[in-house]
C-alpha positions as CSV (number, residue, x, y, z in Angstrom):
1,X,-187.4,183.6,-194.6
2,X,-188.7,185.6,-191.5
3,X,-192.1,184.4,-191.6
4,X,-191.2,181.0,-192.3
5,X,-188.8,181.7,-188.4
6,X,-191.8,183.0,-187.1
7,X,-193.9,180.6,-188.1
8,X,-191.3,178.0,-186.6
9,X,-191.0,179.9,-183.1
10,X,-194.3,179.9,-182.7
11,X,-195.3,175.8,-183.3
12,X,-192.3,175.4,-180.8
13,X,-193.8,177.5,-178.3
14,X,-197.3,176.0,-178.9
15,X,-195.7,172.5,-178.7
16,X,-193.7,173.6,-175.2
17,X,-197.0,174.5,-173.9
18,X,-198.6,171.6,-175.3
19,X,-195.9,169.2,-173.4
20,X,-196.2,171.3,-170.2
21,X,-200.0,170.4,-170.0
22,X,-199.4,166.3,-170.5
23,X,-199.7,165.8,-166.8
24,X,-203.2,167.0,-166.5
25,X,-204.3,164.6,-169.4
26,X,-201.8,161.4,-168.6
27,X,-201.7,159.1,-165.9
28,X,-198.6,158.7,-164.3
29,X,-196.4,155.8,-165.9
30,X,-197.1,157.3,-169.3
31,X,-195.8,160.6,-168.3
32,X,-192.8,158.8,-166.2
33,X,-192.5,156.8,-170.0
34,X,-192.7,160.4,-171.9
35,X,-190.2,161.9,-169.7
36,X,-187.9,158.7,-170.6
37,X,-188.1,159.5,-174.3
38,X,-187.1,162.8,-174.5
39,X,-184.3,162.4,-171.8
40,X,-183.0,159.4,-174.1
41,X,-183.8,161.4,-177.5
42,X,-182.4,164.6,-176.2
43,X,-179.1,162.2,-175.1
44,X,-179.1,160.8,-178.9
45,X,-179.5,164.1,-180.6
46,X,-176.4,165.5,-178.6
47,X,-174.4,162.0,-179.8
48,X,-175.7,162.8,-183.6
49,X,-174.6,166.1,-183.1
50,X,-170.8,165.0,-181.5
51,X,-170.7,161.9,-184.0
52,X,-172.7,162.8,-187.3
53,X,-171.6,166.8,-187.8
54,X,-168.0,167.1,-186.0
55,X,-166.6,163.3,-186.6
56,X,-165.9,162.9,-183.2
57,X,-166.6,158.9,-182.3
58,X,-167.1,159.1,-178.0
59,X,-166.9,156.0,-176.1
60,X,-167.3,158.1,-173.2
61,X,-170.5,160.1,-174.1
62,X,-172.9,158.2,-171.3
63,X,-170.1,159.5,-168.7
64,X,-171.7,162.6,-168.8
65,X,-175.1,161.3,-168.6
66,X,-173.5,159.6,-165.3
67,X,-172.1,162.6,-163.7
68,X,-175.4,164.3,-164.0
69,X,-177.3,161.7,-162.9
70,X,-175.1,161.4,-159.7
71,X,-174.7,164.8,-159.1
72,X,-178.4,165.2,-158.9
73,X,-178.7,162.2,-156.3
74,X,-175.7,163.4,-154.3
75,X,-177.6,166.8,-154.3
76,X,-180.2,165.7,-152.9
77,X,-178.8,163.5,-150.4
78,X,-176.4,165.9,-149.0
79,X,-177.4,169.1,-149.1
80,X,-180.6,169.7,-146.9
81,X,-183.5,170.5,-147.7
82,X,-183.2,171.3,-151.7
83,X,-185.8,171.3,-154.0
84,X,-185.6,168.3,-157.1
85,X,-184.8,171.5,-159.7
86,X,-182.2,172.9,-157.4
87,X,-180.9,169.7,-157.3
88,X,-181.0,169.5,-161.1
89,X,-179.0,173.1,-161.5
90,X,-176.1,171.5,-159.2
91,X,-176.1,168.6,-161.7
92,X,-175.9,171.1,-164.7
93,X,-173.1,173.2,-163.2
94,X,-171.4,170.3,-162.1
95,X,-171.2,168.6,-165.6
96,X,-171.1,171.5,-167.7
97,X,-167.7,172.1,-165.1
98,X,-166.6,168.3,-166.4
99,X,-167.3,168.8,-169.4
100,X,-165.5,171.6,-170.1
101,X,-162.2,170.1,-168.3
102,X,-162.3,166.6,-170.2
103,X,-163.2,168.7,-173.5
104,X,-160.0,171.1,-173.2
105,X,-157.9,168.4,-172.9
106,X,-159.8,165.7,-175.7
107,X,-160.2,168.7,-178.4
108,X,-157.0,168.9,-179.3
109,X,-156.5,165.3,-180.4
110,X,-158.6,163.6,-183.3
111,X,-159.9,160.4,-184.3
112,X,-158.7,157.1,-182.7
113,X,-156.8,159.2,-180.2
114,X,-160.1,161.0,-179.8
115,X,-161.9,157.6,-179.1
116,X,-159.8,156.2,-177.4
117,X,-158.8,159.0,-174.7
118,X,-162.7,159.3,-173.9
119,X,-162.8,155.6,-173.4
120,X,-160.0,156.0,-171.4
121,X,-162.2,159.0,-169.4
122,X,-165.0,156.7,-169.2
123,X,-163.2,153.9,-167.4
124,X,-161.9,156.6,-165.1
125,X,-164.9,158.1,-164.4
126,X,-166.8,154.0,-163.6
127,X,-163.9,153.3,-161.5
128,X,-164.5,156.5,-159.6
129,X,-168.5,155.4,-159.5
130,X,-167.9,152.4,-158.1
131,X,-164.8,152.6,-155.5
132,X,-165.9,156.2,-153.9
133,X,-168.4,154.9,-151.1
134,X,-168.8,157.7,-149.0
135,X,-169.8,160.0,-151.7
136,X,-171.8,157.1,-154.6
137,X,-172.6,154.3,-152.6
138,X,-170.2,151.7,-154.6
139,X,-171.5,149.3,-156.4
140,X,-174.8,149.5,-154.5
141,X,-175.4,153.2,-156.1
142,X,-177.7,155.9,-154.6
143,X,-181.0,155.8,-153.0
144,X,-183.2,159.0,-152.5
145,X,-185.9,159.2,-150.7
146,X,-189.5,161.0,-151.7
């Protein structure tokens, strides 16, 4: 069983190491399309993982995938001079703080109350997207620049 670990930790870290090196072989809009994939798979897996082993259904799962997205933009727009994986540790702290609120109060309720509670999250969380100008941009979202 322990060589068979081993032998598991070690194709993951050749594999890591193997993925940190695409750039130099890759032009750009394959690694932009790479980057996609796992971002999308890596958003599947964690729905698999809420959906297929806890029997959780989540209409609000992509909320999440929101918050981050905008905390990262609003990082970057607002707080001068940060780096892109600065900006991304905001985003983290910032959702993983979300997450944790909504979860406290969804965990204790179970399947259509479940569903329905995130859907109810979700809405909240588009209607906040899209009326909050000063801090999203509306309807018109977030630009950042280069």
């Amino acid at each position: 069983m322990k060589e068979n670990s081993i032998r598991i930790c070690l194709w993951a870290i050749f594999l890591f190491v193997l993925l940190l090196a695409v750039p130099l072989w890759f032009p750009r809009y394959q690694i932009t399309l790479v980057t996609e994939v796992i971002i999308f798979s890596l958003f599947a897996v964690s729905y698999n993982l809420l959906l297929g082993y806890a029997g959780l259904l989540s209409f609000g799962h992509a909320m999440f995938f929101g918050i981050g997205a905008y905390a990262t933009a609003v990082a970057l727009n607002h707080i001068p001079g940060i780096p892109i994986l600065g900006a991304i540790m905001v985003a983290v702290v910032v959702t993983v703080v979300a997450g944790f609120l909504i979860g406290s109060l969804l965990l204790r309720h179970k399947g259509a109350y479940f569903a329905l509670l995130t859907l109810a999250f979700n809405a909240l969380f588009f209607a906040i997207a899209t009326k909050w100008y000063s801090l999203t941009g509306g309807d018109d979202g977030l630009s950042v620049s280069r």
